[in-house]
N, C-alpha and C positions, 0 to 999 in steps of 0.2 A: 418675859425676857428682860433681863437686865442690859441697862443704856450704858453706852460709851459715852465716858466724860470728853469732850473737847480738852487741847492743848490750846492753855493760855500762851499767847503770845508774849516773846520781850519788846512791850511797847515802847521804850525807849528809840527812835532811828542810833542807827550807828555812825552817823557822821556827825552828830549833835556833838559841840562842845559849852560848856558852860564859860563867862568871863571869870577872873580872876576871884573876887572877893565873893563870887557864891558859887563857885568850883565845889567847896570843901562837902557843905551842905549839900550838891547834888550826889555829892559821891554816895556820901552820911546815907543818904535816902535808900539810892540803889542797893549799896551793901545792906540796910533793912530790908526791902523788897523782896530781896533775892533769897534772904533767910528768914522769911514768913514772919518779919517783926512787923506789920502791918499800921499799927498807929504812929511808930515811930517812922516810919516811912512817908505818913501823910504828915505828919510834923514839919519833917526838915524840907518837904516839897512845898508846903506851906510857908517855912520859913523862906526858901532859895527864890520861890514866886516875890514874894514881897520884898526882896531886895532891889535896887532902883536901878543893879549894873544888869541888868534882862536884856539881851535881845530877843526879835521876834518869834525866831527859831528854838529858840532855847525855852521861851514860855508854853511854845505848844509842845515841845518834850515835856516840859516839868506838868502841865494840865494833865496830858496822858498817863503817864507814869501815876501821876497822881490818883487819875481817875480807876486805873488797873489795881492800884494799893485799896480804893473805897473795895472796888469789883468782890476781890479776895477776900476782903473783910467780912462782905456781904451786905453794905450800904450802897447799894444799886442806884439809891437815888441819888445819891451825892456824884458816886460814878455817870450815870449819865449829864448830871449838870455840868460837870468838869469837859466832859466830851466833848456838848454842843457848846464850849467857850472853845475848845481847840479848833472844832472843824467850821465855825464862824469867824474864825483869825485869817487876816488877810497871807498869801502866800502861802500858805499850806504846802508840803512838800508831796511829793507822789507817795515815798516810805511814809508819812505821818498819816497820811490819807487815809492807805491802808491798811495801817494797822488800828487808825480810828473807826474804820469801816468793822474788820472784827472785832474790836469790842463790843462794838453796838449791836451787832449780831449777836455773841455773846450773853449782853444783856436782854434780847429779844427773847432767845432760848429760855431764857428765866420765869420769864413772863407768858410761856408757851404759844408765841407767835414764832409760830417754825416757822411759816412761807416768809414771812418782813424777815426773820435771822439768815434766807438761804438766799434771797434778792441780795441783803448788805454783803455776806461771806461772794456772790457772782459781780457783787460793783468792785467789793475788793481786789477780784480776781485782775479784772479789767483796767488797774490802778495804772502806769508803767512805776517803775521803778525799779532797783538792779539790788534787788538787796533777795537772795534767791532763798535764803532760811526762812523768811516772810511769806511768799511766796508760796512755798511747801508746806508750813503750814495753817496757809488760808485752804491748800485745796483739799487737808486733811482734815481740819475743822468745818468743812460743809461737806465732805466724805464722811465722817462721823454722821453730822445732823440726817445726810441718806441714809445710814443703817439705820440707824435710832426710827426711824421711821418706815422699815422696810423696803426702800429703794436700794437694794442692793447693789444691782450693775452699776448704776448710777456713783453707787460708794466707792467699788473696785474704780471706777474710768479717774475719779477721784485722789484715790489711794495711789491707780497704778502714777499719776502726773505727779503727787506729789514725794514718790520716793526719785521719780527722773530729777526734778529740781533739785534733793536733797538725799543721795543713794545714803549716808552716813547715818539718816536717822531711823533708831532699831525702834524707836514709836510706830513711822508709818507702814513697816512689816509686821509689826504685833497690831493695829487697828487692820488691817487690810486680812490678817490671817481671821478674824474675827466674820471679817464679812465673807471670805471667801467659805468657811464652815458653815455660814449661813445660807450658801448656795448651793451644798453639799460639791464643795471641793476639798473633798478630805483629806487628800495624800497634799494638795497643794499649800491647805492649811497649815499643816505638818509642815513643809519645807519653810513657809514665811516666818515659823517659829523660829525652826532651826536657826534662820540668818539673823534673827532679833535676839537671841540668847547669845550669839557668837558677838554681836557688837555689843553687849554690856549695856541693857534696855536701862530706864530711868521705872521708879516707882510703879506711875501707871500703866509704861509699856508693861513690864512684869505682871502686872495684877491680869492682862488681859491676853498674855502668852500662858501664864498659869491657867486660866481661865480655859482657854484652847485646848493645851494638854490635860488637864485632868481629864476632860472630854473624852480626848484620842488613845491616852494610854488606859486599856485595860490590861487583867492581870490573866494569864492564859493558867488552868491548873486542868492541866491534858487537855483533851478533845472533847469532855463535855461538861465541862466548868468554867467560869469565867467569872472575874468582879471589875464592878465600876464603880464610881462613884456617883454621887447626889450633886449637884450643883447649886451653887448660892443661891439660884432660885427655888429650890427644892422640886428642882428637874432630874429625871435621869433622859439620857441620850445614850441608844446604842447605835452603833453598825451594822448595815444587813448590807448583805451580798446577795447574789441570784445565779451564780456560779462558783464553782469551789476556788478559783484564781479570778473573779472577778471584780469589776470596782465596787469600794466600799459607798454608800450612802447612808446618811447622816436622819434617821429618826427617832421623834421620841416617843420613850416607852409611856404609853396610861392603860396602867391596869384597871382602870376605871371606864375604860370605851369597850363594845364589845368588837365592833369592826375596825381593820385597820384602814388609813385614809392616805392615799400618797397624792401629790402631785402630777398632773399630767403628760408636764412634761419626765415626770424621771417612768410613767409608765410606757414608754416607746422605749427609753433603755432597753428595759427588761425584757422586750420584745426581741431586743437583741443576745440575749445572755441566757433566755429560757423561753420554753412556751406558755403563752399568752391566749386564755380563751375568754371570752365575755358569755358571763352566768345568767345575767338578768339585770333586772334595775330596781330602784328602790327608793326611800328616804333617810335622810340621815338627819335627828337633831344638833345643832353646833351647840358650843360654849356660849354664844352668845344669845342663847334660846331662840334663833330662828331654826326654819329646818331647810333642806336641800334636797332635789333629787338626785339621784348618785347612777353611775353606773358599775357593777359587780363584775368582778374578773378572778377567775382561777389562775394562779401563776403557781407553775410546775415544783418551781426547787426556788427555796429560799433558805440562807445559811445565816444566824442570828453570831456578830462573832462567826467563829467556826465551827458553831454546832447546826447543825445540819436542824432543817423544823420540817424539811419533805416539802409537801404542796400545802401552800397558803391563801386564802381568799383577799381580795384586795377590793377597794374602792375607790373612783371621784368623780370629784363633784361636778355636775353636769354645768350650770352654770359659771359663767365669768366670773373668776378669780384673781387676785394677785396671786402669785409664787406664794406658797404655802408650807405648812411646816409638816412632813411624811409622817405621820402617826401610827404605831404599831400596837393595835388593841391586843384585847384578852383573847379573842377566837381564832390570835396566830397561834399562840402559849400555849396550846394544851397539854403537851409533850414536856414542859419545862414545871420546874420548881423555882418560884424567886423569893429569895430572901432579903429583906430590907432591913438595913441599921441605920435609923434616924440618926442616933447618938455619935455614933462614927463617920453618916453620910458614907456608908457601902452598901454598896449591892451585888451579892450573890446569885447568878445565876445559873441552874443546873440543869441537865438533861435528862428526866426520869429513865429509870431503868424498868422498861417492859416486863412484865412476869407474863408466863403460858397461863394461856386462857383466862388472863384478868386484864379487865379495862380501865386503860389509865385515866388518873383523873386529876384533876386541875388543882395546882396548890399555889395561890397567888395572896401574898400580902402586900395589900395594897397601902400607895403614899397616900395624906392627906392632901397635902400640896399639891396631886396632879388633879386637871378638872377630870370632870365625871363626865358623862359621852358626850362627845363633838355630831 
C-alpha cells in the first residue's frame, strides 16, 4: 500500500516581522522557500541570521524557516540542528512551538520512529495558539502518520478535526477520502473527492483524489463486462455487493489466493443483505508465511461490479486481527474471464457465457505484483 506524504507546514509564524536593514533578506528567503529554490533560501536565512538588527523573535522565525529549507532539501541533520537552536531560545512563542514540534515530527518520520513523530505531531496538538491553518494541519499530519500505519479511525477522528479547523482545505478531504476507502466507505469516499475537486486541490491533494477515483470509477460495458484499472502499486481493487442495490465494499482482487478472505466485521453486513451459513473451518497460509485458522462461510448472492457470481465461499480468520484488507481469491471467479494489460494498467473483466451441457472453466491471467495465497 502506498503512504501518504505529510503536508509540510508554513514554518514561518505569521506575526513575525523582521527589522528594517534585514527585512529585504527575509523576504529574499521566503519568496525562495516558497518556489522550491532551496539553497538559496538557506543563503539569505543564513545571511538575515547574521545580521546584528535580529530580534529574538525574528531569530527563531529565520532558525525555523531555515531549518524547513535544510528539511526540503533533504539535510535533515542540519534541519534538526537549526531546530533544537529554536526551540532552546528563550521565549519561544506558542505558534513557533508548534510548528517546531512538527517538524521534528516530521524529521522523526524520516528516521522511521513513528511513535516519537505521533507524541511531537499530539504535544503539538496541545501547543495554544490561534493561528487555526496550523492547527489543521498538525492534526492532518498525525492523521496521515494513522493511515500510513493502519490506524484508521484514528486518521478519520483526525482528518474529521482537521477539516472543522480549516473547512477550505481540499488536502484534508482528499487525505480523509483515502482513509475513508481504506475502511470500505465507498460512496463516502466518493463524496470527499467530489468536495476536494470542486475547491481546486494543490499537487498532492490531486495525486491522492486521482488516486481515489481511479479506484471507484470503473467502466460498465452492459451487464457482464466491466474494466478497472491497476494501481501504482500494481493492485487491482474491485467492488462487491451482496444485493443487487446494495452497499458497495471495497476488495482486492489476487488471482493468486484460492480462498476469498473478508473481515469480520464486513461479514455481519452481509448477514444482512443475504444469507449467511458456516461450512466449516480450516487454515489459511498468509503473505507473511505464517498460517491461521479460519472459519468458512457460504454466502448466497454475491455481485462483482454488477455482474452477478451467484453463491460464493468466504473466510476469516479466527484469531485477533486488526481491520484487514477483503480479499476476493480465485474460487469466487469461476464464472468470470479476466483480462490484464500491464502496459496500459487495465483490467477487463467478463462474465463467461454458459454453453448446454459444457462446464465452464476458469480463465484467469494472473498479475505478478499481487501476492500469492494469504
Amino acid at each position: 500500500m502506498a503512504l501518504v506524504g505529510c503536508a509540510l507546514i508554513a514554518i514561518i509564524p505569521t506575526n513575525v516581522f523582521a527589522l528594517d536593514q534585514s527585512e529585504h533578506l527575509f523576504k529574499d528567503a521566503k519568496s525562495a522557500l516558497k518556489s522550491g529554490d532551496y539553497q538559496s533560501a538557506i543563503q539569505s536565512f543564513t545571511k538575515a541570521l547574521g545580521s546584528l538588527a535580529l530580534n529574538n523573535e525574528f531569530t527563531q522565525a529565520a532558525l525555523l524557516a531555515r531549518a524547513q529549507a535544510y528539511y526540503e532539501k533533504g539535510d535533515f541533520k542540519s534541519s534538526r540542528k537549526d531546530l533544537k537552536q529554536a526551540l532552546n531560545s528563550e521565549g519561544i512563542s506558542g505558534e513557533s512551538l508548534a510548528s517546531s514540534l512538527n517538524l521534528s515530527a516530521l524529521l522523526y518520520l524520516k528516521e522511521s520512529r513513528v511513535s516519537r513523530a505521533v507524541q511531537d505531531f499530539t504535544l503539538a496538538i496541545s501547543v495554544p495558539h490561534n493561528n487555526n491553518s496550523l492547527k489543521s494541519i498538525t492534526h492532518a499530519n498525525r492523521g496521515i502518520t494513522f493511515l500510513n500505519t493502519g490506524s484508521y479511525e484514528k486518521a478519520i477522528q483526525d482528518f474529521n478535526r482537521a477539516i472543522e479547523l480549516d473547512p477550505k482545505s481540499s488536502f484534508n478531504y482528499a487525505a480523509r477520502a483515502v482513509a475513508d476507502l481504506r475502511t470500505d466507505r465507498v460512496e463516502k469516499a466518493r463524496e470527499d473527492c467530489q468536495i476536494a475537486m470542486t475547491m481546486g486541490t494543490d499537487q498532492q491533494g490531486l495525486r491522492l483524489v486521482n488516486s481515489v477515483m481511479d479506484e471507484l470509477n470503473f467502466g460498465k460495458l452492459g451487464e457482464t463486462t466491466v474494466t478497472t484499472r491497476i494501481n501504482e502499486d500494481g493492485q487491482i481493487f474491485v467492488q462487491m455487493k451482496f444485493s443487487k442495490k446494495g452497499k458497495p465494499h471495497r476488495f482486492l482482487l489476487d488471482t493468486g489466493a484460492t480462498h476469498s478472505l473478508i473481515d469480520k466485521s464486513l461479514l455481519k453486513e452481509l448477514a444482512r443483505e443475504t444469507r449467511v451459513k458456516e461450512i466449516g473451518r480450516g487454515m489459511v497460509h498468509l503473505a507473511d508465511g505464517s498460517s491461521s485458522p479460519v472459519t468458512r462461510y457460504a454466502v448466497e448472492n454475491a455481485f462483482l461490479f454488477q455482474i452477478r457470481l451467484g453463491s460464493i465461499q468466504v473466510q476469516t480468520i479466527d484469531r485477533k486481527t486488526k481491520h484487514s484488507l477483503n480479499l476476493l481469491g480465485a474460487g469466487s471467479l469461476k464464472n468470470l474471464s479476466i483480462l490484464i494489460d500491464t502496459s496500459q494498467k487495465l483490467v477487463q473483466i467478463k462474465q463467461k457465457a454458459a454453453s448446454p451441457g459444457r462446464r465452464l472453466e476458469k480463465t484467469i491471467y494472473p498479475m505478478s505484483n499481487i501476492s500469492d495465497n494469504r
